[in-house]
HTML snippet that shows the backbone in 3Dmol.js (N, CA, C, O; Angstrom):
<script src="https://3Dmol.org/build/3Dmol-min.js"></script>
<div id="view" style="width:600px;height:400px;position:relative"></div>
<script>
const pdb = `
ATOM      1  N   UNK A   1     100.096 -49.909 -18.857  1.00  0.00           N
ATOM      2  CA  UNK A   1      99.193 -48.780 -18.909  1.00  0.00           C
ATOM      3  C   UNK A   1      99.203 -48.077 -17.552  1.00  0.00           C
ATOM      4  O   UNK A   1      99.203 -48.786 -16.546  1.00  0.00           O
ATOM      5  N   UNK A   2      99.212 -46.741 -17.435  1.00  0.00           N
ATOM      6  CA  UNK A   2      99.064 -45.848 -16.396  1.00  0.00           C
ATOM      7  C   UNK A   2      98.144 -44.933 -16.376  1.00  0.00           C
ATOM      8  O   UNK A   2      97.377 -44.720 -17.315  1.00  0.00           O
ATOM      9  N   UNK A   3      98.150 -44.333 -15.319  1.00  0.00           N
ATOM     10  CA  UNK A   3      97.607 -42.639 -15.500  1.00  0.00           C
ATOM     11  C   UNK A   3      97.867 -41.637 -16.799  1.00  0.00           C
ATOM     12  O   UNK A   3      97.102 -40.699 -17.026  1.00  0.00           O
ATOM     13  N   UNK A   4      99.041 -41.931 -17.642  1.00  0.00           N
ATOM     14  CA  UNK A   4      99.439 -41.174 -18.437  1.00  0.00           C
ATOM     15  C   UNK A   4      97.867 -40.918 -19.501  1.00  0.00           C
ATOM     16  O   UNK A   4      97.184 -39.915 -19.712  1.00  0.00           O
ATOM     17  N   UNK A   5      97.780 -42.162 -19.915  1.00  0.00           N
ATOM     18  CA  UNK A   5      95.990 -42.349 -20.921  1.00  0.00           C
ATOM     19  C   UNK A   5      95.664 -41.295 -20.648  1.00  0.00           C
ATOM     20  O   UNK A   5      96.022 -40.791 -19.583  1.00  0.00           O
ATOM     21  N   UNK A   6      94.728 -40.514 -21.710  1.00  0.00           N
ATOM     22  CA  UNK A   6      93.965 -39.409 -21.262  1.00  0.00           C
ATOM     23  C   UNK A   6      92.589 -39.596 -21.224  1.00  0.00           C
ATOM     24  O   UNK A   6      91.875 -39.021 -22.046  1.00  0.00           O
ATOM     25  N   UNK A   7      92.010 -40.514 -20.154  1.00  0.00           N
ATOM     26  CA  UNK A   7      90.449 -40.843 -20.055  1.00  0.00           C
ATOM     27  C   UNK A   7      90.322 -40.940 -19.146  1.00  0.00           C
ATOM     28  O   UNK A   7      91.159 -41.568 -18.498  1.00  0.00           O
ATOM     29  N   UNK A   8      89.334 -40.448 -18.602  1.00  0.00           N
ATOM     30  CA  UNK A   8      87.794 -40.345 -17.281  1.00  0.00           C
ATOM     31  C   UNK A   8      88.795 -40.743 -16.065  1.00  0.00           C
ATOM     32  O   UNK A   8      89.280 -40.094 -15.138  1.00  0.00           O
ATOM     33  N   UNK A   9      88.916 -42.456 -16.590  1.00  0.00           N
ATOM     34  CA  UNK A   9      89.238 -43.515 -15.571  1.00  0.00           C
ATOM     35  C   UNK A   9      90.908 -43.060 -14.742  1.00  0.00           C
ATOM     36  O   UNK A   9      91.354 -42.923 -13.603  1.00  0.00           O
ATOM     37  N   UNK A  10      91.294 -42.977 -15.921  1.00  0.00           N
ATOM     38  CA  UNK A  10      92.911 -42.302 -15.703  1.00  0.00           C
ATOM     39  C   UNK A  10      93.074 -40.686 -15.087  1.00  0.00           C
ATOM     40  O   UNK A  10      94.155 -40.152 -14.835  1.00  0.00           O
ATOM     41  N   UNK A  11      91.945 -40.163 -14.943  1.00  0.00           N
ATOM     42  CA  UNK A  11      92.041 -38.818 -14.395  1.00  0.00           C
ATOM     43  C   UNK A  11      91.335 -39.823 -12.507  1.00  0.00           C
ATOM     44  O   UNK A  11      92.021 -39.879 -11.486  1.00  0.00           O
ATOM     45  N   UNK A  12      90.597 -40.134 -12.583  1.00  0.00           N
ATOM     46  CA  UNK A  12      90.142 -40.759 -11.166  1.00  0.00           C
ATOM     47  C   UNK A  12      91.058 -41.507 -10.830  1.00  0.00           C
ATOM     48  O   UNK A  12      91.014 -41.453  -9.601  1.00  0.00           O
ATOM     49  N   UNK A  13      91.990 -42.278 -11.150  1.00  0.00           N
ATOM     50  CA  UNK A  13      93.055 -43.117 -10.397  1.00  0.00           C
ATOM     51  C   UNK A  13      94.075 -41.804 -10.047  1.00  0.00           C
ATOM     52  O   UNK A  13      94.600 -41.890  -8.937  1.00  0.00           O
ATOM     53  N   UNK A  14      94.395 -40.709 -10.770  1.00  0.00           N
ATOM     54  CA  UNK A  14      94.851 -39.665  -9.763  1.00  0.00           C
ATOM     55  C   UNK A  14      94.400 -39.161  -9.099  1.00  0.00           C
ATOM     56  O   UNK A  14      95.376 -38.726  -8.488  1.00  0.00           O
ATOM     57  N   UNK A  15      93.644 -38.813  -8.653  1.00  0.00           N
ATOM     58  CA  UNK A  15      92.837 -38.292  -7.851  1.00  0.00           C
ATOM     59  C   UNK A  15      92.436 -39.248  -6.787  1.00  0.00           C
ATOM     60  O   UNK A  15      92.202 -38.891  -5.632  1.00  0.00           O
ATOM     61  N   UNK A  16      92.344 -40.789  -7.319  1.00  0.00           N
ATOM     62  CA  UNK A  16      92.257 -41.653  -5.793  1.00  0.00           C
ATOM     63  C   UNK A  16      93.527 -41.895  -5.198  1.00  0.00           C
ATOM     64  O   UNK A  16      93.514 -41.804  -3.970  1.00  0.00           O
ATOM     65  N   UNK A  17      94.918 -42.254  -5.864  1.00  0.00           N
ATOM     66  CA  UNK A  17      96.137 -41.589  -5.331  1.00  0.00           C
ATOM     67  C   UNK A  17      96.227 -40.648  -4.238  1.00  0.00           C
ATOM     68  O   UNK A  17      96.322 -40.935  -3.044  1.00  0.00           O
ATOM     69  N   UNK A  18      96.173 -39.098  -4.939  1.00  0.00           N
ATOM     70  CA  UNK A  18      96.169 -38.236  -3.895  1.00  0.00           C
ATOM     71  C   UNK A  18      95.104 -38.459  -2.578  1.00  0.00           C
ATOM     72  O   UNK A  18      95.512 -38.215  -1.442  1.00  0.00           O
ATOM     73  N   UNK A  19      94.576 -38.641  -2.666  1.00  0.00           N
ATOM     74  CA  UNK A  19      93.562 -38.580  -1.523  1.00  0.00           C
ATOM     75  C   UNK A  19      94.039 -39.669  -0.365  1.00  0.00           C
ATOM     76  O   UNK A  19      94.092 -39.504   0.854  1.00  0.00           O
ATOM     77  N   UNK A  20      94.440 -41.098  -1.331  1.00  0.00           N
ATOM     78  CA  UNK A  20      95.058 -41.705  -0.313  1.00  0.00           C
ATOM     79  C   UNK A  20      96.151 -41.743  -0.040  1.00  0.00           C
ATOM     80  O   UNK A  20      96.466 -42.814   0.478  1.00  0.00           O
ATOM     81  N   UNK A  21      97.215 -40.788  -0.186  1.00  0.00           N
ATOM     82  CA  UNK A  21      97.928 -39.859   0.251  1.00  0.00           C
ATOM     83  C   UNK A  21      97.847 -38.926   1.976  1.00  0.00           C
ATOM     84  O   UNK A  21      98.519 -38.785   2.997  1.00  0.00           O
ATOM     85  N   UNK A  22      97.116 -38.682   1.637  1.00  0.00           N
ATOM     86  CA  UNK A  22      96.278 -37.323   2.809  1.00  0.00           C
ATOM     87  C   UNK A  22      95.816 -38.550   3.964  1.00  0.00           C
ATOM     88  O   UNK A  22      95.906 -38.176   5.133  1.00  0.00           O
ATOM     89  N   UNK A  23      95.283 -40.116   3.725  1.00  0.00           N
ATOM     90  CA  UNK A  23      94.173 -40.777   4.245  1.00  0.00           C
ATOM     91  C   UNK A  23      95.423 -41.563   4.962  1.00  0.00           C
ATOM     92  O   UNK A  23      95.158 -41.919   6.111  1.00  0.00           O
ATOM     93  N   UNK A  24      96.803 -41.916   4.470  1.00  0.00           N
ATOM     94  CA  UNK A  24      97.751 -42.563   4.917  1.00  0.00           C
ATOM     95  C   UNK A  24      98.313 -41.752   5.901  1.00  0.00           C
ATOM     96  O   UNK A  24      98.854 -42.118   6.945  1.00  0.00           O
ATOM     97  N   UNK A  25      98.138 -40.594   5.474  1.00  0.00           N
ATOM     98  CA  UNK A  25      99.435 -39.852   6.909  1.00  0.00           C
ATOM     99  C   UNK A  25      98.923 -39.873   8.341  1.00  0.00           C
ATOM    100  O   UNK A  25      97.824 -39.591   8.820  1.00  0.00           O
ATOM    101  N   UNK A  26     100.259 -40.367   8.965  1.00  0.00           N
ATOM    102  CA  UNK A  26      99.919 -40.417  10.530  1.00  0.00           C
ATOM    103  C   UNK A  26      99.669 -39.357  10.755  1.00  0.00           C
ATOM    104  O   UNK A  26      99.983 -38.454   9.979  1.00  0.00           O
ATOM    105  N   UNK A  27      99.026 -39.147  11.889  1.00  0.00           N
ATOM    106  CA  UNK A  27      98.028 -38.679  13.372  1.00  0.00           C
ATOM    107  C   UNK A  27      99.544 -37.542  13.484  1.00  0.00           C
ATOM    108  O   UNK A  27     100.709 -37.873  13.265  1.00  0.00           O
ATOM    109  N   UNK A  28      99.181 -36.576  13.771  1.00  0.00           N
ATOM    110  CA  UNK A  28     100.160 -35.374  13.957  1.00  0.00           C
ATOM    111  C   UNK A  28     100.878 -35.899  15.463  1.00  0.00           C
ATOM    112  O   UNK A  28     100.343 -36.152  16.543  1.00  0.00           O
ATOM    113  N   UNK A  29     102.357 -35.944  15.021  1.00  0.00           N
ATOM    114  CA  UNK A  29     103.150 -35.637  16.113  1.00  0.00           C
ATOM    115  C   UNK A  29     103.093 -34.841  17.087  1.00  0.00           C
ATOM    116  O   UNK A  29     102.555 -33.748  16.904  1.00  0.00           O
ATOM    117  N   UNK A  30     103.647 -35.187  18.406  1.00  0.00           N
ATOM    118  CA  UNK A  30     102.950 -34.222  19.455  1.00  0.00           C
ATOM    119  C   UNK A  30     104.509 -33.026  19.613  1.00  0.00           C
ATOM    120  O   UNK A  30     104.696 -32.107  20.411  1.00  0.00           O
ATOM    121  N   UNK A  31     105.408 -33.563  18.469  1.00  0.00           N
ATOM    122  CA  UNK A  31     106.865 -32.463  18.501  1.00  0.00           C
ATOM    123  C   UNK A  31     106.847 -31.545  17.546  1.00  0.00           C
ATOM    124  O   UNK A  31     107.643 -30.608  17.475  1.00  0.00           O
ATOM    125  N   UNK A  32     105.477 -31.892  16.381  1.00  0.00           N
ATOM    126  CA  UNK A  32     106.006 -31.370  15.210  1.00  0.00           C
ATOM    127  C   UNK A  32     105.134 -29.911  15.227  1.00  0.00           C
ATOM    128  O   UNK A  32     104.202 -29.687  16.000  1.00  0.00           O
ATOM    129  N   UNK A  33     105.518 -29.210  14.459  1.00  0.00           N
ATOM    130  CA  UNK A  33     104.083 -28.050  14.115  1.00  0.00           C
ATOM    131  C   UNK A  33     103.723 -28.288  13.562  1.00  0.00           C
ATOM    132  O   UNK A  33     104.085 -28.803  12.504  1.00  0.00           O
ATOM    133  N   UNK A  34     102.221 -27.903  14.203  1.00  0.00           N
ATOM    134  CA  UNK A  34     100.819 -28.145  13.332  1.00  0.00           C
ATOM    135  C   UNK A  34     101.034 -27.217  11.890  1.00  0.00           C
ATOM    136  O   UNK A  34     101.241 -27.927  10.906  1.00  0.00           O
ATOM    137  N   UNK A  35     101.019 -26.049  11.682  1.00  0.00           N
ATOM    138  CA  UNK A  35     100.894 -25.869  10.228  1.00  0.00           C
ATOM    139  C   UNK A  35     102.181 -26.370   9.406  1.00  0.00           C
ATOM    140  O   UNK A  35     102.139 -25.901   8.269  1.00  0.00           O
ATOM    141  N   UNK A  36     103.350 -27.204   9.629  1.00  0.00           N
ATOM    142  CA  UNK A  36     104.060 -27.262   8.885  1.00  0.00           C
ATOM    143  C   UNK A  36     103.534 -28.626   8.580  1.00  0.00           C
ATOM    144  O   UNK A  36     103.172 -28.735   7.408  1.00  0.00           O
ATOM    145  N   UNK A  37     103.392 -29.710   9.322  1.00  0.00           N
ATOM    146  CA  UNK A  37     102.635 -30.815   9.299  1.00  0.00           C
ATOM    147  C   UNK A  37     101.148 -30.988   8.138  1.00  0.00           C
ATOM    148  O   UNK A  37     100.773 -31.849   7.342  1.00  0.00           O
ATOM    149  N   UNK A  38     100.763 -29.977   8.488  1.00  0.00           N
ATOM    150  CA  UNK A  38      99.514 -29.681   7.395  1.00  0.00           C
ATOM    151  C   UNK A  38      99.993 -29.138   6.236  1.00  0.00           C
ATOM    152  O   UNK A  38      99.443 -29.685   5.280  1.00  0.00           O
ATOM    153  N   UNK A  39     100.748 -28.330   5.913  1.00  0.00           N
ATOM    154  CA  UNK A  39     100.937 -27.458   4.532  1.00  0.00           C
ATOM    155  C   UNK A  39     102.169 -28.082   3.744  1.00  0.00           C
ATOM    156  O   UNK A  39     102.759 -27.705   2.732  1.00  0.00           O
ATOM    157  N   UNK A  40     102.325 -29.101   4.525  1.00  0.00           N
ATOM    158  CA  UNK A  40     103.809 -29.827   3.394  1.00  0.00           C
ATOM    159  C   UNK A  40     103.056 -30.650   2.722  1.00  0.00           C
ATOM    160  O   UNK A  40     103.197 -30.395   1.526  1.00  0.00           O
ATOM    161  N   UNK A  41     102.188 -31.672   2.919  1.00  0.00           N
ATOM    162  CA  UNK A  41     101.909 -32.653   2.074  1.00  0.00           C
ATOM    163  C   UNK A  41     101.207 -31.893   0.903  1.00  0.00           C
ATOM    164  O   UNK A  41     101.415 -31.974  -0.307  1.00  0.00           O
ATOM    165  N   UNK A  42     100.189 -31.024   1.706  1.00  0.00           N
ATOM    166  CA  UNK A  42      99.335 -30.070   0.737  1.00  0.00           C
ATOM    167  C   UNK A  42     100.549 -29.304  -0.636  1.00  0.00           C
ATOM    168  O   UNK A  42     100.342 -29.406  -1.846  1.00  0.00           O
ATOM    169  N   UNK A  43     101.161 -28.937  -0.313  1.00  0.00           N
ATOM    170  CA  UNK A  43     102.544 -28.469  -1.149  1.00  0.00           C
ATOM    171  C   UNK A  43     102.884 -29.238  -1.795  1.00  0.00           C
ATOM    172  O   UNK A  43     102.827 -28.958  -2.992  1.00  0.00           O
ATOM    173  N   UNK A  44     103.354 -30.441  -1.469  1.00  0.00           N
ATOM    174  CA  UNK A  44     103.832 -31.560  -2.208  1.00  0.00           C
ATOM    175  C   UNK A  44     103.452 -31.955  -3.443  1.00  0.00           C
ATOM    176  O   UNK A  44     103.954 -32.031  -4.565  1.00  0.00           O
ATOM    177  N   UNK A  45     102.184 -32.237  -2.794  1.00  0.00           N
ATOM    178  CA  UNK A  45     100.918 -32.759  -4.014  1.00  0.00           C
ATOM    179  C   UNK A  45     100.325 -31.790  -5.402  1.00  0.00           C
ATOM    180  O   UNK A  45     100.018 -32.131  -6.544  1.00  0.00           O
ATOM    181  N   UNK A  46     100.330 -30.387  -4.679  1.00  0.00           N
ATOM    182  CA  UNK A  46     100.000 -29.039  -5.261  1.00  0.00           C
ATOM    183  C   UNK A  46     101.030 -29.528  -6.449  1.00  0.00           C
ATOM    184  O   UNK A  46     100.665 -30.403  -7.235  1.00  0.00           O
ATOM    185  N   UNK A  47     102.441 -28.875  -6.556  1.00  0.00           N
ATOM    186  CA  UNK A  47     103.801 -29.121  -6.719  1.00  0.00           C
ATOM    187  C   UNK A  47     103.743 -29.946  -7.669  1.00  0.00           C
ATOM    188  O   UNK A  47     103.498 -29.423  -8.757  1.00  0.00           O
ATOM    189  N   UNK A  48     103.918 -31.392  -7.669  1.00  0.00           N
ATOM    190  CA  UNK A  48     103.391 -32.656  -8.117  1.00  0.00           C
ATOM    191  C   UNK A  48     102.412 -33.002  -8.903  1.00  0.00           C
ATOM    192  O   UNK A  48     102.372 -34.130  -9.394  1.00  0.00           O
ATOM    193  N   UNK A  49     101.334 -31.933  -9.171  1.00  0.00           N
ATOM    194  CA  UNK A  49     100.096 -32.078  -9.788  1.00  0.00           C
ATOM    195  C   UNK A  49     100.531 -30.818 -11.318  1.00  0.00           C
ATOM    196  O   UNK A  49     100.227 -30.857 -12.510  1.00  0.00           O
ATOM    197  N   UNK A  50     101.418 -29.744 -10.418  1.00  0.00           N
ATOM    198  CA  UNK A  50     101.718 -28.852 -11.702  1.00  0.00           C
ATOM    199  C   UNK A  50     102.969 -29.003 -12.438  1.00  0.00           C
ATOM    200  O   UNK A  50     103.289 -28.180 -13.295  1.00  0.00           O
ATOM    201  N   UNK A  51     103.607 -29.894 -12.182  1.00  0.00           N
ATOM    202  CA  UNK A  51     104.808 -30.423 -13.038  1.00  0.00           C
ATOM    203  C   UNK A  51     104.718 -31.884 -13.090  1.00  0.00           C
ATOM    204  O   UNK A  51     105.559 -32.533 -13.711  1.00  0.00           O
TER     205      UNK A  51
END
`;
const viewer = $3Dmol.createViewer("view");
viewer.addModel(pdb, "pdb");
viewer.setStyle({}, {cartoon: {color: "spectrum"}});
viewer.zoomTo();
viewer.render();
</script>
């Protein structure tokens, strides 16, 4: 059984996924850019949520 189910519980285990997603990513690199650093995962997930 997965997320696929269409109930309550199975919509909140995606949604606790994503979040701990966002809660896992390291501390911003001091090489990287800040908005690319921020708007990729956000993209990803976006992306990921509509296909």
């Amino acid at each position: 059984m997965g997320p696929i189910l269409k109930t309550p519980i199975a919509f909140l285990t995606l949604v606790e996924r994503k979040i701990l997603v966002f809660i896992k990513e390291p501390v911003k690199p001091s090489t990287s850019s800040p908005t690319l650093f921020l708007i990729t995962p956000t993209l990803a997930l976006t992306l990921a949520h509509l296909f």
